[in-house]
C-alpha positions as CSV (number, residue, x, y, z in Angstrom):
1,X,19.8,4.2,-29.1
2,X,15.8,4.9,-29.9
3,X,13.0,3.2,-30.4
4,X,12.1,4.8,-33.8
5,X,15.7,2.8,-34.8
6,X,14.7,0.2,-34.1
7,X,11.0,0.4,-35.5
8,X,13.1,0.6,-39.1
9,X,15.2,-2.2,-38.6
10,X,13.1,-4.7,-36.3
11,X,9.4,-3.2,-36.6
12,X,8.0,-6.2,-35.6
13,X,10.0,-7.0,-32.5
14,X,8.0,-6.7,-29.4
15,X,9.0,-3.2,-27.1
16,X,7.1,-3.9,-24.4
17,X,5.5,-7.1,-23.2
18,X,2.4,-6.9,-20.4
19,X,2.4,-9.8,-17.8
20,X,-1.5,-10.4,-19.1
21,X,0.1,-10.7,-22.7
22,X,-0.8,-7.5,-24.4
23,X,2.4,-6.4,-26.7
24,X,3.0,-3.3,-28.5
25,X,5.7,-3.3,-31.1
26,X,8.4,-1.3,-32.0
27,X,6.4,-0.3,-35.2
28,X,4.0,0.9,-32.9
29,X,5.7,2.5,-30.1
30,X,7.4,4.4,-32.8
31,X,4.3,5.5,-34.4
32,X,2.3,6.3,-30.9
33,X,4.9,8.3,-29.7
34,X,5.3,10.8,-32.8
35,X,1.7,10.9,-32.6
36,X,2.1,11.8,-28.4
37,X,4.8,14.6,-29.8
38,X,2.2,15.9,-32.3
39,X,-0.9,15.9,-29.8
40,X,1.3,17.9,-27.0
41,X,2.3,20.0,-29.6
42,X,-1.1,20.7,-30.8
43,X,-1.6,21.4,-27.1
44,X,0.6,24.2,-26.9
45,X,3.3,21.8,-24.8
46,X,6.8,23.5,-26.0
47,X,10.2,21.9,-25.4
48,X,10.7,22.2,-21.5
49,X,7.0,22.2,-20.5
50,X,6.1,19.5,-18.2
51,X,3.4,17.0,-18.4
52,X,1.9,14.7,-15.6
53,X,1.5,11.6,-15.9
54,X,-1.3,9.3,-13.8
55,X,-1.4,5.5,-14.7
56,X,-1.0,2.5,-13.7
57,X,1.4,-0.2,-15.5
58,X,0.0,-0.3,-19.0
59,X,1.7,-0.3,-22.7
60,X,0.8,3.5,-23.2
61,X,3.1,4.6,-20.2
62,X,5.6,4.1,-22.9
63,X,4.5,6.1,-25.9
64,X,3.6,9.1,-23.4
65,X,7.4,8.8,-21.7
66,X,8.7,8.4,-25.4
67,X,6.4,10.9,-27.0
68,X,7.8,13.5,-24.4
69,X,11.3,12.6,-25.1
70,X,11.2,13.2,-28.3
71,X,9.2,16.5,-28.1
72,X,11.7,18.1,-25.6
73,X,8.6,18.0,-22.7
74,X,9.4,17.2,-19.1
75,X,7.0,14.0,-18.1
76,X,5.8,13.7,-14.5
77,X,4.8,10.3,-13.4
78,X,2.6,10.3,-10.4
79,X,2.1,7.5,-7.9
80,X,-1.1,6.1,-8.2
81,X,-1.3,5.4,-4.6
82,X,-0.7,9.1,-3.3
83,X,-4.2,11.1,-1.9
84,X,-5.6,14.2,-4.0
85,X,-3.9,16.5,-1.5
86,X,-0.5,14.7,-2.7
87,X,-1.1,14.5,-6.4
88,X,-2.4,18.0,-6.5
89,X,0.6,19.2,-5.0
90,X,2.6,17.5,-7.6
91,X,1.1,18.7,-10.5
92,X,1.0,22.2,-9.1
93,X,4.3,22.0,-8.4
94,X,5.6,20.8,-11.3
95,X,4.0,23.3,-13.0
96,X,2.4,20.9,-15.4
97,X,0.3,21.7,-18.3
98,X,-0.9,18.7,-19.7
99,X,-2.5,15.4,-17.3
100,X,-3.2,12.2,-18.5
101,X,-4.7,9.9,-16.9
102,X,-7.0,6.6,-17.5
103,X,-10.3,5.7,-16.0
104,X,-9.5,3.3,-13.2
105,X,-7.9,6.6,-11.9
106,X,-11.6,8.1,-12.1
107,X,-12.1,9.1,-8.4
108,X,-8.5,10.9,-7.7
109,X,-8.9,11.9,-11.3
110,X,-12.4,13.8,-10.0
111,X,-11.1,15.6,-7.4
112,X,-8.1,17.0,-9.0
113,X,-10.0,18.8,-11.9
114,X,-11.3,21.9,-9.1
115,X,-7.7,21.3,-7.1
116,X,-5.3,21.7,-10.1
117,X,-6.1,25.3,-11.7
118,X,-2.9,25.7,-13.4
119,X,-3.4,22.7,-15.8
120,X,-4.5,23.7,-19.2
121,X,-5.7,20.4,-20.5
122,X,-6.9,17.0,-19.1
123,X,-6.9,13.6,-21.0
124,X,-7.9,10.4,-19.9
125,X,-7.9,6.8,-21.1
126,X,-10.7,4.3,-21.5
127,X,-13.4,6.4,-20.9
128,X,-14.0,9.8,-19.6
129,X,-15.1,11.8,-16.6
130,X,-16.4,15.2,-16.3
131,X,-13.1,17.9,-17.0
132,X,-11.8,15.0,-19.5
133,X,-11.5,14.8,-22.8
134,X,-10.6,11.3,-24.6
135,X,-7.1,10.4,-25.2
136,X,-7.4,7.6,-27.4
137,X,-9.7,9.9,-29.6
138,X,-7.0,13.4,-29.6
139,X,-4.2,10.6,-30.4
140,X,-5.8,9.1,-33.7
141,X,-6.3,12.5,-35.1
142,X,-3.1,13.0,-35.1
143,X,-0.4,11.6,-37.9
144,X,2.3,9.4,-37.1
145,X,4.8,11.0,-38.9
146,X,7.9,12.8,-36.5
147,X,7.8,16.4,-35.8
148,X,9.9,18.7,-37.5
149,X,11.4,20.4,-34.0
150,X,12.5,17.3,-32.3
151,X,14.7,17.6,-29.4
152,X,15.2,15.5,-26.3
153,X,12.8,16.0,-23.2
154,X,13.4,14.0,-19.7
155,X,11.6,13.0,-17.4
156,X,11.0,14.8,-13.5
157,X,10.1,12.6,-10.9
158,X,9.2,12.9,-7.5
159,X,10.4,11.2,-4.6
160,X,7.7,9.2,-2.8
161,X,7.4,10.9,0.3
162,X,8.6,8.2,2.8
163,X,10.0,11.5,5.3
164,X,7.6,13.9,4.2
165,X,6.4,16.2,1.1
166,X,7.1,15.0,-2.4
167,X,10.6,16.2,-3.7
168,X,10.6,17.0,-7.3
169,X,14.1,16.2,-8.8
170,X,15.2,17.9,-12.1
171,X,18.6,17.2,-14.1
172,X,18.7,18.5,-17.7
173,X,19.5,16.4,-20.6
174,X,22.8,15.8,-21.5
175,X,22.3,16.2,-25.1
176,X,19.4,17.5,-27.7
177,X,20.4,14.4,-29.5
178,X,16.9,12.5,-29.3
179,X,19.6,9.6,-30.1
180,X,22.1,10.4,-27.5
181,X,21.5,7.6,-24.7
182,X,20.8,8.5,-21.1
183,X,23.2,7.9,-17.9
184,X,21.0,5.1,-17.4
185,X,21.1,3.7,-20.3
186,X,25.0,4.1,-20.7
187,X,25.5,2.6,-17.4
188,X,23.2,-0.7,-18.3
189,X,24.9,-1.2,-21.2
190,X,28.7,-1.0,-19.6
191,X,27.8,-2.9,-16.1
192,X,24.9,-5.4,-16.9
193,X,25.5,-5.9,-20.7
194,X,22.0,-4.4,-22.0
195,X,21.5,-5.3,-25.8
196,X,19.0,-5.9,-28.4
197,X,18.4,-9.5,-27.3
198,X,17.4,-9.0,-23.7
199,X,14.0,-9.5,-22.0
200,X,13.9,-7.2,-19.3
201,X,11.1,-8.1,-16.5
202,X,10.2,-4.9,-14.3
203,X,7.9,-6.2,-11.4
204,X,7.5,-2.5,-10.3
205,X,5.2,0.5,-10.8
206,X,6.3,2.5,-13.7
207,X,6.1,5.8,-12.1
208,X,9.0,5.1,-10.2
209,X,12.8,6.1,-10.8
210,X,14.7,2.9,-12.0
211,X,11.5,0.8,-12.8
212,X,10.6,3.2,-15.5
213,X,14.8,4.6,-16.2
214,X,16.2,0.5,-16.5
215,X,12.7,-0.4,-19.3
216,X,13.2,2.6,-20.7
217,X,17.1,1.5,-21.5
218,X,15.7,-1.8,-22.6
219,X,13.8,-0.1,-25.1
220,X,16.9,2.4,-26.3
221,X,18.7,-0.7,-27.0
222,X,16.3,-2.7,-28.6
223,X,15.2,-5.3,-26.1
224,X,11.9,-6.2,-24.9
225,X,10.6,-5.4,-21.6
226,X,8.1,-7.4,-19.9
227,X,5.7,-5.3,-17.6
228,X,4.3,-7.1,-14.7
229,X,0.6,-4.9,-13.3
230,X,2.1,-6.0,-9.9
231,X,4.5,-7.9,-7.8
232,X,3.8,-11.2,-6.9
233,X,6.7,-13.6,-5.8
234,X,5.5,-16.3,-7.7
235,X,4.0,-15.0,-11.0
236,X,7.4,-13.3,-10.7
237,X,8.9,-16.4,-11.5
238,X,6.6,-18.0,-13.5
239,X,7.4,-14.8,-16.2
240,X,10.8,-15.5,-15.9
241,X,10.5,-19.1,-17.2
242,X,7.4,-18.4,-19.8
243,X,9.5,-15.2,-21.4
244,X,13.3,-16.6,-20.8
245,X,13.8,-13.1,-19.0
246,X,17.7,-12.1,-18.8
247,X,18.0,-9.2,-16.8
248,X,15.5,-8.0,-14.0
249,X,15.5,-5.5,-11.2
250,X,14.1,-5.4,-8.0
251,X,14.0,-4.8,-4.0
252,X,15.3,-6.8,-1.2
253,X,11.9,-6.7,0.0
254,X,11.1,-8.6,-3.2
255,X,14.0,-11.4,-2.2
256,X,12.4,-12.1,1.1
257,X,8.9,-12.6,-0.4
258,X,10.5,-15.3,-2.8
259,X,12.2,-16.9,-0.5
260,X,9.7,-17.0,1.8
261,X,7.4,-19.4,-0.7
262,X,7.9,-22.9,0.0
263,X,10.5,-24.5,-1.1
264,X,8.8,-26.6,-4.1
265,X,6.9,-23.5,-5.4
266,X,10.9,-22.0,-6.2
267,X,12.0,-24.9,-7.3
268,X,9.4,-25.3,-9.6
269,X,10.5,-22.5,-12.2
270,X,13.0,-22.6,-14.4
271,X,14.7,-18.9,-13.7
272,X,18.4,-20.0,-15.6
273,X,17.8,-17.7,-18.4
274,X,18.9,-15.2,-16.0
275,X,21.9,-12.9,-16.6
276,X,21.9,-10.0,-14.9
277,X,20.0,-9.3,-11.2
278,X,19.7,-5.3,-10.8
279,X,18.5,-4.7,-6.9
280,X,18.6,-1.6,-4.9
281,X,16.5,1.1,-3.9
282,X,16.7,-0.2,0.1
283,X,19.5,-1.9,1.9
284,X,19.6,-5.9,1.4
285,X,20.4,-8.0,4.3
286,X,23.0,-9.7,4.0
287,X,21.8,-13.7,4.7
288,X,19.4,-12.9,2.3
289,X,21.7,-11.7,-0.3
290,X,23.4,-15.0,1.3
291,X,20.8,-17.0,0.3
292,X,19.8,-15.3,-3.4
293,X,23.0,-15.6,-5.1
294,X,23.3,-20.0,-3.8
295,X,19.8,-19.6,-5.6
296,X,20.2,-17.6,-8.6
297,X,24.0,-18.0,-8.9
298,X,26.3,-14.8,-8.5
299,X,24.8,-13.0,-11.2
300,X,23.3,-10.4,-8.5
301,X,24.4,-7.1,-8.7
302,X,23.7,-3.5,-6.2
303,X,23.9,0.1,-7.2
304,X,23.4,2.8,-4.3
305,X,21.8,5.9,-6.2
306,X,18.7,7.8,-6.5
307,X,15.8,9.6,-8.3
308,X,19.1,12.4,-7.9
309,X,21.4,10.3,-10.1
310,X,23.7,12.7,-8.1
311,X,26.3,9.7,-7.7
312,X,26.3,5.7,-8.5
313,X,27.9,2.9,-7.1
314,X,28.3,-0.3,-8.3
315,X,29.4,-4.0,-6.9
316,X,29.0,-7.3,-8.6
317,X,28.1,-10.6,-6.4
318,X,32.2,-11.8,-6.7
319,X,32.9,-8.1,-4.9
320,X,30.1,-8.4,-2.3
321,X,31.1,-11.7,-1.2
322,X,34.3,-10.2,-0.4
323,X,33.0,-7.3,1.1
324,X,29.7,-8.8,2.0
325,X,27.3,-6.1,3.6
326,X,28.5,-3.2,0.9
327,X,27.1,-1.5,-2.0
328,X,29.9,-0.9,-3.9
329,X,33.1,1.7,-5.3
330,X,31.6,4.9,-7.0
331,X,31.5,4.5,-10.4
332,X,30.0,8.2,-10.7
333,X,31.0,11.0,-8.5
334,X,33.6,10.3,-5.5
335,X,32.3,9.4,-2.0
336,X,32.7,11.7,1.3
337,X,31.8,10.5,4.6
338,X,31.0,13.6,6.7
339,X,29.4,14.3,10.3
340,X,26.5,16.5,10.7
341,X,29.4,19.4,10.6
342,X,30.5,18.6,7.5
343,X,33.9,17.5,9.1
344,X,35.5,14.2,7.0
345,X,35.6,11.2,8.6
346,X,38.2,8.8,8.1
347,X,37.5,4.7,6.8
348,X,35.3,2.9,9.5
349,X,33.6,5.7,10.6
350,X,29.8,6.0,9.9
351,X,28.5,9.6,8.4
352,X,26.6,11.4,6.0
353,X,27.1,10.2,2.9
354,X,28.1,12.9,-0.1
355,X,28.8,12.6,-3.5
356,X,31.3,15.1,-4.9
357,X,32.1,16.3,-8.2
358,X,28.6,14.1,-8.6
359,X,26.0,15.1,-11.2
360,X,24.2,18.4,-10.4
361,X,20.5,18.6,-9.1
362,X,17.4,20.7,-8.1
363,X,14.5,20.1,-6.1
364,X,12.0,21.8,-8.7
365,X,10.8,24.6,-6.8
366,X,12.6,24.0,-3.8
367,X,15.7,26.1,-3.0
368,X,15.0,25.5,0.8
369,X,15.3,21.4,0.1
370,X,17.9,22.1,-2.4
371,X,20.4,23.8,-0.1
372,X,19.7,20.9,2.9
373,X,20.9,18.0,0.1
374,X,24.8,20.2,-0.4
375,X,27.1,19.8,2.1
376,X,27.7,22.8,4.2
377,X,30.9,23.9,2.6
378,X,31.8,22.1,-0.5
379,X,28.3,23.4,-2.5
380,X,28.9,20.9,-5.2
381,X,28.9,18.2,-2.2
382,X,25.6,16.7,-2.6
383,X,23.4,14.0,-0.1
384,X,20.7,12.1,-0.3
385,X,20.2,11.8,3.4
386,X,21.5,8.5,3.8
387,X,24.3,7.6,6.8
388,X,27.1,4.9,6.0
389,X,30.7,4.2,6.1
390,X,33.7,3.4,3.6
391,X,36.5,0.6,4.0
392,X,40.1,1.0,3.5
393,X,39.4,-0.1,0.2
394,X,36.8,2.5,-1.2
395,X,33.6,0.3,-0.6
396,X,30.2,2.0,1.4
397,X,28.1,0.6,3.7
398,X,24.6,2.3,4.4
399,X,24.1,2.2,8.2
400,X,20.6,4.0,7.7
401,X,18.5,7.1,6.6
402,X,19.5,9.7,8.5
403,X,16.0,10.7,9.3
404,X,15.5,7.0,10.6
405,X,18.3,7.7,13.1
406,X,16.8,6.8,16.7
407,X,18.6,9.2,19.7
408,X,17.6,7.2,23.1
409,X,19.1,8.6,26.3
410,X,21.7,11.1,23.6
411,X,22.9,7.6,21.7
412,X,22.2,7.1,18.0
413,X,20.8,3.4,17.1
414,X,20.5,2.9,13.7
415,X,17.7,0.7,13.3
416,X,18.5,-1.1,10.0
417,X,20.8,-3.4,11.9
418,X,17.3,-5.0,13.9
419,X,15.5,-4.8,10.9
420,X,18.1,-7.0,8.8
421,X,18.2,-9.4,11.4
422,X,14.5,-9.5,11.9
423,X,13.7,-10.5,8.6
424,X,15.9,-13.2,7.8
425,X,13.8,-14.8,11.4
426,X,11.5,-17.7,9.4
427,X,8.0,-16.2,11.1
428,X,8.4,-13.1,10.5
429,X,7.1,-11.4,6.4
430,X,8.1,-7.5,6.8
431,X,9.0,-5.7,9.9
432,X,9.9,-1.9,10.9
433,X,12.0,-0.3,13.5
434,X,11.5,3.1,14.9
435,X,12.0,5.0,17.9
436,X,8.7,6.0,20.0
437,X,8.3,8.0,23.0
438,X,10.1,7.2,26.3
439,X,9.5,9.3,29.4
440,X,13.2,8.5,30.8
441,X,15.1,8.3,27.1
442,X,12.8,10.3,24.9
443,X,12.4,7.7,22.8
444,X,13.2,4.5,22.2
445,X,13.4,1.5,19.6
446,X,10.2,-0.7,18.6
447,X,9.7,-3.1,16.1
448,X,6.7,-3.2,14.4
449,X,6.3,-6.8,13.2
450,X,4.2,-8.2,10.3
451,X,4.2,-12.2,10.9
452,X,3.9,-14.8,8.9
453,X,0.5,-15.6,10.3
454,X,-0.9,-13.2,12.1
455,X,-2.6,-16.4,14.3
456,X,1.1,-15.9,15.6
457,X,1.2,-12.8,16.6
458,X,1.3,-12.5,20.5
459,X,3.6,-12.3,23.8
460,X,5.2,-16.1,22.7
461,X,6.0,-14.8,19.2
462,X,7.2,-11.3,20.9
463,X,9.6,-12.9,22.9
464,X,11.3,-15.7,21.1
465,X,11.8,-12.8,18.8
466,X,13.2,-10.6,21.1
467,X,15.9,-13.2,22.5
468,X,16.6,-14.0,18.7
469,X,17.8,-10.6,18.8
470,X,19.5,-10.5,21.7
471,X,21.7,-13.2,20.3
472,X,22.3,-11.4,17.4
473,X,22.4,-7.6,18.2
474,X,25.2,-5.6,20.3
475,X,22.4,-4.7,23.2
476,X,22.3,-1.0,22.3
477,X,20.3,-2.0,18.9
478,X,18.1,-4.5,20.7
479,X,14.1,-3.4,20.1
480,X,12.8,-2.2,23.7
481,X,9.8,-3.6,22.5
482,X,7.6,-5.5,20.0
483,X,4.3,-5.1,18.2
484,X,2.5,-6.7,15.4
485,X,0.4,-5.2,12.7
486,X,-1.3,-7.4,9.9
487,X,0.6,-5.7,7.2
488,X,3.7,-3.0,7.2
489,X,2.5,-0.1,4.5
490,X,5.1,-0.6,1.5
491,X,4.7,1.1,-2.1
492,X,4.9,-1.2,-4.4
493,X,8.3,-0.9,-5.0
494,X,9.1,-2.3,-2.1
495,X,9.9,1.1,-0.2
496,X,8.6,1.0,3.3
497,X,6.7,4.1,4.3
498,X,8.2,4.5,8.0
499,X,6.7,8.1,8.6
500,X,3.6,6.3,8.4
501,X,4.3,3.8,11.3
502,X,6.4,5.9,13.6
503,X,3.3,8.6,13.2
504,X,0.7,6.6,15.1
505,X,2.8,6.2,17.9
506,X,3.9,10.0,17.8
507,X,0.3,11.4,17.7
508,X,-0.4,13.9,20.2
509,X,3.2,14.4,20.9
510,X,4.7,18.1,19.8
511,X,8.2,16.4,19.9
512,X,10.6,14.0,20.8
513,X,10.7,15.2,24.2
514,X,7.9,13.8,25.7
């Protein structure tokens, strides 16, 4: 359940695959990343120290993440698309030691050498800037033999800031046993069958929770995982035919760009290798759920977690067709629906969502966040802020974020139910719902519309989308109104920023009463 295993018994077997065809072996992931636990070493980085963590998707991701690991240091993995102010505060925060970094990263790279004070060491790949010393030339001075005080590190990763401030999350390792296999990595195994002859294809940014967590599992197990720079819906599938990929994981948002390319671009690939469909991470309409599983067959499966890994739940495509719209039983800790109290609510009834007797968590630094993610009485109650229900039968249902919740005229609207109709309409790519201001209601719904083509876009488009939701919408979630932007800001994961488009139409306004 390592890579350094597997380096003595398959050295030559590809670890990690890039989607431009650069390969690093497990001979070679094994030897980079006891050289990584020598250099941190040799950088005063002790078991429990953190170190950040600024790349974009690229083979050494892995022998720093591994290197850590097997060192006992606490990685931080950055976005790359945050500001300085942002990645400063993350660093800081963390109370990182160590940065590394590569080149293409120059300019944020720049600013954070006079905005990050408490960092005692900077490294960058490919070439160097001014506060930077060369990574590639620290790492080959160093042997690649294992260190004697090995003990497991983990990694601490931020969430991305959709409702405001990065959140750094912090669980310690279950076991010193460098060996002893992550939640993750137990959970792949048991639920999507992870072994040493998959081909894992992550289309996502590596310094995200279950992009990095599901390819780092590949590589405990002895698999190969293929590393796309970026998503693109087609290139996705191209990969999956030129590598025979088995397993994958992605976003809903990343089902709607596929099957919005014609139909003889998905036809073309050959995607039956396939076993095992991971998705998550936002909440997948369900004709387009509909529509993946008559393409790929039902080897589709959803989890509801997060970075927290406070809770898990799990349904295969069999389930969801029978309880089509949920994301599953708990596999790990036991669901409570609750109001805003902390009262139960019985089956049917939307509410907080808590995890108890869950896995326990901290916001690094952050008792104040901390304390607003337990439930008000039961302390080992945990949230991640999301609102949903549970059947008779034990299986959720998200409704929506709880900070996405719309109150217009003192009525809740959950805006998830216009934006999973919204999508599935043939014209329209992405599209947002949000509440803006409203002198009589305080605010009210929008949808904020990125077309097809934005040669669309106008009071035509507005309003045969507007009756298309009137047909499909109790009135109360009906959009008051429509707008259309050229393109919605997603990471790259697929995770819409919403703060960002509710905040235009906010500016200038204290509150929500306008």
């Amino acid at each position: 359940m390592h890579p350094h295993i597997h380096a003595l018994h398959t050295p030559d077997n590809p670890a990690v695959v890039m989607a431009d065809g650069v390969s690093v072996t497990y001979r070679e992931l094994d030897e980079r990343s006891n050289q990584v636990a020598r250099m941190l070493r040799d950088h005063g980085i002790a078991a429990g120290d953190r170190v950040a963590i600024l790349l974009e998707n690229r083979p050494a991701f892995f022998e720093l993440c591994w290197g850590a690991q097997r060192s006992g240091a606490v990685y931080v993995c950055i976005s790359t698309h945050l500001n300085t102010a942002d990645a400063a505060y993350i660093i800081e925060n963390s109370d990182a030691k160590l940065l590394v970094t590569s080149y293409s990263q120059r300019e944020i790279a720049r600013a954070l050498v006079q905005q990050t004070p408490g960092l005692t060491a900077r490294l960058m790949m490919d070439d160097t800037v001014d506060g930077f010393a060369s990574y590639e030339q620290i790492l080959a001075s160093h042997p690649t033999t294992r260190i004697d005080d090995e003990t497991t590190g983990c990694d601490m990763l931020y969430s991305s800031g959709t409702t405001g401030r990065p959140k750094g999350v912090f669980t310690l390792p279950r076991n010193a046993d460098i060996e002893a296999p992550t939640l993750v990595t137990e959970l792949a195994r048991a639920l999507y069958g992870f072994n040493a002859e998959m081909r894992f294809l992550s289309p996502a940014p590596l310094y995200h929770a279950a992009p990095l967590r599901f390819s780092l599992s590949t590589q405990a197990v002895g698999g190969t995982a293929v590393i796309m720079e970026h998503f693109d819906a087609e290139r996705f599938l191209q990969l999956v035919e030129a590598h025979r990929i088995t397993h994958t994981q992605l976003v809903p948002a990343m089902f709607s760009r596929m099957l919005k390319l014609p139909p003889s671009v998905r036809e073309h690939y050959d995607v039956s290798s396939l076993q095992v469909v991971i998705h998550a991470a936002a909440p997948c309409p369900v004709p387009v759920k509909e529509r993946m599983i008559a393409w790929w067959g039902p080897i589709i499966w959803e989890y509801y977690s997060g970075t927290e890994a406070n809770g898990f739940t799990s349904v295969n495509s069999t389930e969801w067709l029978a309880h089509k719209g949920t994301v599953g039983r708990a596999l790990v800790g036991e669901l409570r629906i609750c109001d805003t109290d902390g009262g139960l609510l019985p089956p049917g009834q939307p509410g907080i969502v808590y995890f108890a007797n869950g896995r326990p968590f901290r916001y690094h630094n952050d008792p104040v966040k901390t304390a607003s993610a337990r439930h008000p009485v039961h302390k080992d109650w945990t949230t991640l802020g999301d609102i949903g229900y549970v059947d008779d039968a034990g299986y959720l249902y998200l409704t929506d974020r709880l900070a996405n919740v719309v109150i217009s005229g003192g009525v809740n609207i959950y805006p998830q139910a216009a934006e999973n109709l919204l999508v599935t309409h043939p014209r329209v790519l992405d599209v947002a719902v949000i509440g803006v201001p409203s002198q009589d209601l305080g605010e009210e719904c929008k949808a904020v519309v990125q077309p097809v083509s934005m040669d669309e876009a106008g009071p035509l488009l507005a309003e045969e989308l507007m009756a298309f939701c009137r047909s499909g919408l109790s009135p109360v979630n009906v959009p008051r109104s429509i707008d259309f932007v050229a393109e919605l800001p997603r990471l790259p994961t697929g995770k819409l920023l919403k703060r960002l488009v509710r905040d235009r139409y906010w500016e200038g306004h204290a509150s929500k009463l306008v």
